[in-house]
C-alpha positions in Angstrom: -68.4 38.2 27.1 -68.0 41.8 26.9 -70.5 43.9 25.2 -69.5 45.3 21.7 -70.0 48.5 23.2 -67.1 47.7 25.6 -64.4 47.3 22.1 -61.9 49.6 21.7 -62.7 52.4 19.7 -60.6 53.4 17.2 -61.7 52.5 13.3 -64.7 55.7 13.1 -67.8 55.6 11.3 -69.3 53.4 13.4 -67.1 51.0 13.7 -65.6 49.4 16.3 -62.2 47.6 17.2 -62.1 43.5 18.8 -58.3 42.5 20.0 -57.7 39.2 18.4 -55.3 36.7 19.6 -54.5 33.5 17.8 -52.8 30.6 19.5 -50.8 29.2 16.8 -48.9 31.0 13.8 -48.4 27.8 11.4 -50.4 27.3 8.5 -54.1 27.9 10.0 -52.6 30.4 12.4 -51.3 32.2 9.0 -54.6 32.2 7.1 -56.4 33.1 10.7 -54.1 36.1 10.7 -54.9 37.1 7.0 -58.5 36.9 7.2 -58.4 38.8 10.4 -56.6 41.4 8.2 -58.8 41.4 5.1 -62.3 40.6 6.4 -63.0 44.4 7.8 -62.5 45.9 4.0 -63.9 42.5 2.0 -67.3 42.7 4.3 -67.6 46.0 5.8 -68.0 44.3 8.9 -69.2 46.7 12.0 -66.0 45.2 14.2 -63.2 45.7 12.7 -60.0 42.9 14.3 -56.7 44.4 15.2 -54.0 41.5 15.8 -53.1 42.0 19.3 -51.2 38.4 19.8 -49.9 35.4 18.5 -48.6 32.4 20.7 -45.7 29.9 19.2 -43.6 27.2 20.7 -41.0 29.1 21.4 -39.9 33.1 21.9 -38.2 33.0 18.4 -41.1 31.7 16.2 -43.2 33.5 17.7 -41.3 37.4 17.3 -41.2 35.5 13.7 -45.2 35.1 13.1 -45.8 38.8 14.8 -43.5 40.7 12.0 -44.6 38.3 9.5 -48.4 39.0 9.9 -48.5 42.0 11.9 -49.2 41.4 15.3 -48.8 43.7 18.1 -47.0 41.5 20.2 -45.9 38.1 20.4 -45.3 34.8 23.2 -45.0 31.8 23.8 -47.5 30.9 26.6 -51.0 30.9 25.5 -51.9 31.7 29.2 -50.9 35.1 28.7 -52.3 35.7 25.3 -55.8 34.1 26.7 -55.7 36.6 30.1 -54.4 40.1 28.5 -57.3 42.1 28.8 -56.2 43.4 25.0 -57.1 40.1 23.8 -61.1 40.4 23.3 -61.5 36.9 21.3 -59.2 33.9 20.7 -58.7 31.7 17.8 -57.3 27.8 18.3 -55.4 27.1 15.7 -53.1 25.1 17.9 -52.9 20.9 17.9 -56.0 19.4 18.6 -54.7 18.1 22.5 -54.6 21.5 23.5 -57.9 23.2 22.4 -59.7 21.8 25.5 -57.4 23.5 27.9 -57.1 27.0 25.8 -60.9 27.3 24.9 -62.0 26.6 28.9 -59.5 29.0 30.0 -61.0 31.9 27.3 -64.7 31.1 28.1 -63.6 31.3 32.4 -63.2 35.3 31.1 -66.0 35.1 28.8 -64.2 35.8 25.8 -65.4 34.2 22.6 -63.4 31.4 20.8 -63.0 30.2 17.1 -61.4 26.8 17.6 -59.9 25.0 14.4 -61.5 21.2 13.8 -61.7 18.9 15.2 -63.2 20.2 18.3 -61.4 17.9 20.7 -58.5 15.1 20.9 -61.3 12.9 21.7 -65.4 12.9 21.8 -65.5 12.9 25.1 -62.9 16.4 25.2 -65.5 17.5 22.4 -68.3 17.3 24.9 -66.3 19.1 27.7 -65.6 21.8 25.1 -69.2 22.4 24.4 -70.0 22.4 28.1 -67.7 25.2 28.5 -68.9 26.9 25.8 -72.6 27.4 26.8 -74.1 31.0 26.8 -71.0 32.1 25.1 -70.1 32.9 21.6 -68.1 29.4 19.9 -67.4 28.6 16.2 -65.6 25.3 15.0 -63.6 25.4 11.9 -65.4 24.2 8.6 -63.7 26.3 5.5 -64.6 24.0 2.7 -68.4 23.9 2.9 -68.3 28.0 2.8 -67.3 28.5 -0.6 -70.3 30.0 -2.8 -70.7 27.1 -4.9 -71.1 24.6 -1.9 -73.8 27.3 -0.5 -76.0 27.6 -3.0 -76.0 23.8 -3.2 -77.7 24.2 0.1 -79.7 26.3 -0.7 -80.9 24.8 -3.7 -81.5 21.6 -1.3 -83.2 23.8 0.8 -85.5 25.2 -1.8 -86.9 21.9 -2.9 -84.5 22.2 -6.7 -84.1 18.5 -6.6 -86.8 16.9 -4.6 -86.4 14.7 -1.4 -83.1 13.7 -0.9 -82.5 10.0 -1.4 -78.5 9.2 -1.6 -75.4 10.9 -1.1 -71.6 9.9 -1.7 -69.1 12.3 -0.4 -65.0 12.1 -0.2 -62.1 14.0 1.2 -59.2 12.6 -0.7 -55.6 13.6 -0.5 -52.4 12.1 -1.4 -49.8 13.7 1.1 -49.1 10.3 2.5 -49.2 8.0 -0.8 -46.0 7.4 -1.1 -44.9 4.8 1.3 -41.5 6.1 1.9 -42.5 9.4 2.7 -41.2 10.0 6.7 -43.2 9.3 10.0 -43.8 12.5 11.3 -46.7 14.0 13.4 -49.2 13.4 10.7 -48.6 9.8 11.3 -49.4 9.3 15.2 -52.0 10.7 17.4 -55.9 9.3 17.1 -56.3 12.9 16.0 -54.0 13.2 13.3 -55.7 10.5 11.3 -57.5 10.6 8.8 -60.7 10.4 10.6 -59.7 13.4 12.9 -57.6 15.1 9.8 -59.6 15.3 6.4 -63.2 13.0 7.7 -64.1 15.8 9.9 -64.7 18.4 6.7 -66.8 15.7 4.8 -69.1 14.9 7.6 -69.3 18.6 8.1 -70.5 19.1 4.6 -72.9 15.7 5.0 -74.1 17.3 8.0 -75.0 20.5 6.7 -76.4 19.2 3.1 -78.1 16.6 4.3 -78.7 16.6 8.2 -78.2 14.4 11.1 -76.5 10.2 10.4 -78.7 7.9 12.8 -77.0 5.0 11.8 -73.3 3.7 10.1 -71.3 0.8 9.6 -67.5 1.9 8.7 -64.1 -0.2 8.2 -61.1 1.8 9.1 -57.4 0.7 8.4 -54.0 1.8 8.0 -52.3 0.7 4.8 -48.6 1.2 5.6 -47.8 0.4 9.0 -44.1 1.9 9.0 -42.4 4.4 7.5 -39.0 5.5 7.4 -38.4 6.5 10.9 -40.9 4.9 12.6 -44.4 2.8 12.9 -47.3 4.7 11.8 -49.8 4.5 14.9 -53.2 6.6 13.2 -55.5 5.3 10.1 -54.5 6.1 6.3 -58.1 5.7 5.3 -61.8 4.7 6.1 -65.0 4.2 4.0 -67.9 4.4 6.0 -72.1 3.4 4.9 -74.9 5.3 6.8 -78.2 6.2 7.1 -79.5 9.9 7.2 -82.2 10.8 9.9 -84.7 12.2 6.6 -84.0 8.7 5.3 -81.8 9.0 2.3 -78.9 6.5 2.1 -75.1 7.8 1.9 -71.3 6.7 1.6 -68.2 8.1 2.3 -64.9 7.7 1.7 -61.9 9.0 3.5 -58.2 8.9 2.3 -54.7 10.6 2.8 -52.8 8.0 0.2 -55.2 8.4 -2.9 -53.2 9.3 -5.8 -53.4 12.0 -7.7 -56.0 13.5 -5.3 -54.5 16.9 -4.1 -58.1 18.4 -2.7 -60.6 16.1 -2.7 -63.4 17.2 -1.4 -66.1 15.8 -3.3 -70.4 15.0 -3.3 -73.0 14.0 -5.5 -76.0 14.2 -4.1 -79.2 12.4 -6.1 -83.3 13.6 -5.1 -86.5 12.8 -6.5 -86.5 15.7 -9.0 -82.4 15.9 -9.4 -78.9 16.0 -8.4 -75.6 17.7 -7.5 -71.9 17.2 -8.1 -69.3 19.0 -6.4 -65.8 19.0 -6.7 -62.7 21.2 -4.4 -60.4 21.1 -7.3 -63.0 22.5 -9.3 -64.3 24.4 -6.5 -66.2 27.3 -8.6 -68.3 25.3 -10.1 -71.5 23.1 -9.1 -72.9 20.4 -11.1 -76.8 21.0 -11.3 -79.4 18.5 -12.8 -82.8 18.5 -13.0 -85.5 16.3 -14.6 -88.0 19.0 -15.0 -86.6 19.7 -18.4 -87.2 18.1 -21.5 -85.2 15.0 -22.8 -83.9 16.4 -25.4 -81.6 18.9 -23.2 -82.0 17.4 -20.1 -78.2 17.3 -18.6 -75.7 18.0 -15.6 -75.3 21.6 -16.3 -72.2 23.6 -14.4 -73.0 26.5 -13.1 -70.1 29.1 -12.8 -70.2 30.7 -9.7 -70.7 34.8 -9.7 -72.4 37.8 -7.5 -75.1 35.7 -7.7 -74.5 33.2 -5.5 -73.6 33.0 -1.8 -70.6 35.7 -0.1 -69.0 36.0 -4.0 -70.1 39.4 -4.7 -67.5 40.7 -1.8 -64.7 39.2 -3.3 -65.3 39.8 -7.3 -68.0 41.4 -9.8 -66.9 39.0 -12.6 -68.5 35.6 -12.7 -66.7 33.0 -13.4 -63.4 34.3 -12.3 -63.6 33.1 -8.5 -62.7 32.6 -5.3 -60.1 30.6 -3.0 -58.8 29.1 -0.2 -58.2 32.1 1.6 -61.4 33.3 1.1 -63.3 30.7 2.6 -61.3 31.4 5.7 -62.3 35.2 5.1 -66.0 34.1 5.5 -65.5 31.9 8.4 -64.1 35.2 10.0 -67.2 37.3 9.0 -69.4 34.7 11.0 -67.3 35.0 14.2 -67.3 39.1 14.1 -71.0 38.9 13.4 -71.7 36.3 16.4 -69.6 38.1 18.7 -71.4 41.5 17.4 -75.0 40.5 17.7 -74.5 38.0 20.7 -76.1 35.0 18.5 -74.5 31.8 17.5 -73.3 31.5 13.9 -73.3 27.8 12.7 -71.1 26.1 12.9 -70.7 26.0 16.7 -68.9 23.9 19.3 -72.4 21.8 19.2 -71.7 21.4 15.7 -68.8 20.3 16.1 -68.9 17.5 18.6 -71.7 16.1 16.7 -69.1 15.8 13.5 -66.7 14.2 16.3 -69.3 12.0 17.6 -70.1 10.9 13.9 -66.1 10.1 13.5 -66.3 7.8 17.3 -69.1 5.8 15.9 -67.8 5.3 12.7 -64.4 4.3 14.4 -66.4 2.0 17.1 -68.0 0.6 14.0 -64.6 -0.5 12.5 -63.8 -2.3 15.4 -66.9 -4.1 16.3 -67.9 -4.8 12.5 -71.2 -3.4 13.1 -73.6 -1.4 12.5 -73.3 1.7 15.1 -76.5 4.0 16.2 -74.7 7.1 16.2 -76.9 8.3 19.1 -75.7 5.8 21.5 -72.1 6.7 21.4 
């Protein structure tokens, strides 16, 4: 990787300019593109990203993504957006069988990667991408758990607000697929395009990062409509999944692309010795807080508005209460890759980090099949 020194100059006061290119223009290669826009003025940050390429399927859609989000240039080969020298970092927002082969070729020329979940096709890709990635700058794609309200929740876990952690539930629910006579598509074949490579990933993120490490699981995984109009559906519709926590507490989750009504959710409750949380995506500027420090009489879930107070709002709004979006979580994520690739030091969540949320999702699958219990270490 090239020294920040070694950036184009170009943005004054300090600041310095990173060519980004971002395989992909679809709808993460959009909000990539956007954060990559906004980040510099919503952080301040000392590297400032100029859009130097975007890689589509074809010539066409790809001239269409470069006017459309203001690229530089445009093509459809990622082997020439990964080896211009222009290009000083890549984003994968491309399908998941390709990200091996893109983020291999960008680390070859030490150039850092951002690479959408899930890391790999498969576990064992996963691992072949964090081989690749050692000594160099990675990040994996986790949005969700950056909103403020989700980081304050661990921080409060980290400060000891609701005691030892003893049980957690988490779901990422969605009903894009619950109507059985919606069309096979993509979406519907593909071990990746599951739901446990689609919407589990972000829920075992948040587990992972709330809670710490699963040591052990026992899952059943299934797909509720076989066909569709157009074809036999060939990935999973949902899974539920118990496990065990290496600090001890208990947890369940539940996975789902048919639940009704659910349009984003992303939801925990998380119970300790002196209290609990409740989160919700729908509701996502707002966390749940309990404790049982304080007298009966009040003693209750109280919701806590997120504001300046809490965790990366401030940038985006002065006013509590009036919060912060999608976008913006993508806007973070970008703020953690400029400052990796400025200081040189790995910003969580790396490739590591995200093989071990892919090696979670391969025992909980290997669980399904066996009926068993799974040590997630084994796998």
């Amino acid at each position: 990787m090239q020294p920040v020194a070694n950036f184009n100059s170009g943005t004054g006061g300090g600041m310095t300019e990173i060519g980004i290119g971002i395989v992909g223009g679809g709808y993460m290669g959009k909000a990539h593109a956007v954060a990559m826009s906004a980040v510099g003025a919503v952080f301040n940050t000392a590297l400032r990203p100029r859009l130097e390429m975007v890689c589509a399927s074809t010539p066409a859609s790809a001239e269409r993504y470069r006017k459309a989000y203001g690229f530089a240039r445009g093509t459809d080969d990622w082997r020439v957006l990964v080896n211009d020298p222009k290009v000083e970092a890549v984003i994968i927002a491309a399908p998941q069988e390709t990200h091996l082969e893109i983020a291999a070729a960008a680390f070859a020329l030490s150039k850092p990667v951002f690479c959408e979940k899930p890391l790999g096709a498969s576990l064992a890709e996963s691992r072949a991408m964090v081989a690749a990635a050692q000594g160099q700058i990675s990040m994996t794609g986790f949005n969700y758990i950056r909103t403020p309200a989700s980081q304050f929740a661990r921080k409060l876990i980290a400060q000891g607000a609701i005691g030892d952690i003893t049980w957690f539930r988490g779901e990422h629910t969605e009903d894009f697929l619950a109507d059985p006579q919606q069309p096979a598509s993509w979406r519907t074949s593909g071990v990746a395009n599951g739901t446990m490579g689609d919407l589990a990933p972000h829920m075992i993120n948040g587990a992972l990062a709330l809670i710490g490490p699963i040591t052990a699981l026992s899952a059943m995984i299934e797909t509720v409509h076989a066909t569709r109009p157009g074809g036999d559906v060939t990935n999973d519709d949902h899974g539920q999944m118990m496990c065990r926590f290496a600090n001890g507490a208990m947890g369940q989750m539940y996975f789902s692309r048919i639940s009704h009504g659910r349009k984003m959710g992303y939801a925990y409750e998380i119970t300790g010795t002196k209290g609990a949380l409740r989160f919700d995506q729908e509701d996502q500027n707002a966390l749940w807080f309990y404790s049982a420090d304080e007298p009966e009489a009040i003693r209750g879930f109280r919701k806590i508005l997120t504001g300046p107070a809490h965790p990366d709002y401030k940038p985006f709004c002065q006013g509590p209460g009036h919060g912060t979006g999608y976008q913006d979580q993508i806007i973070i994520e970008a703020r953690d890759f400029l400052r990796a690739i400025e200081t040189r030091t790995p910003v969580w969540p790396t490739f590591q980090d995200g093989m071990a949320v892919n090696q979670v999702v391969a025992a909980a699958m290997q669980s399904s099949l066996a009926g068993a219990w799974v040590d997630v270490a084994s796998v």
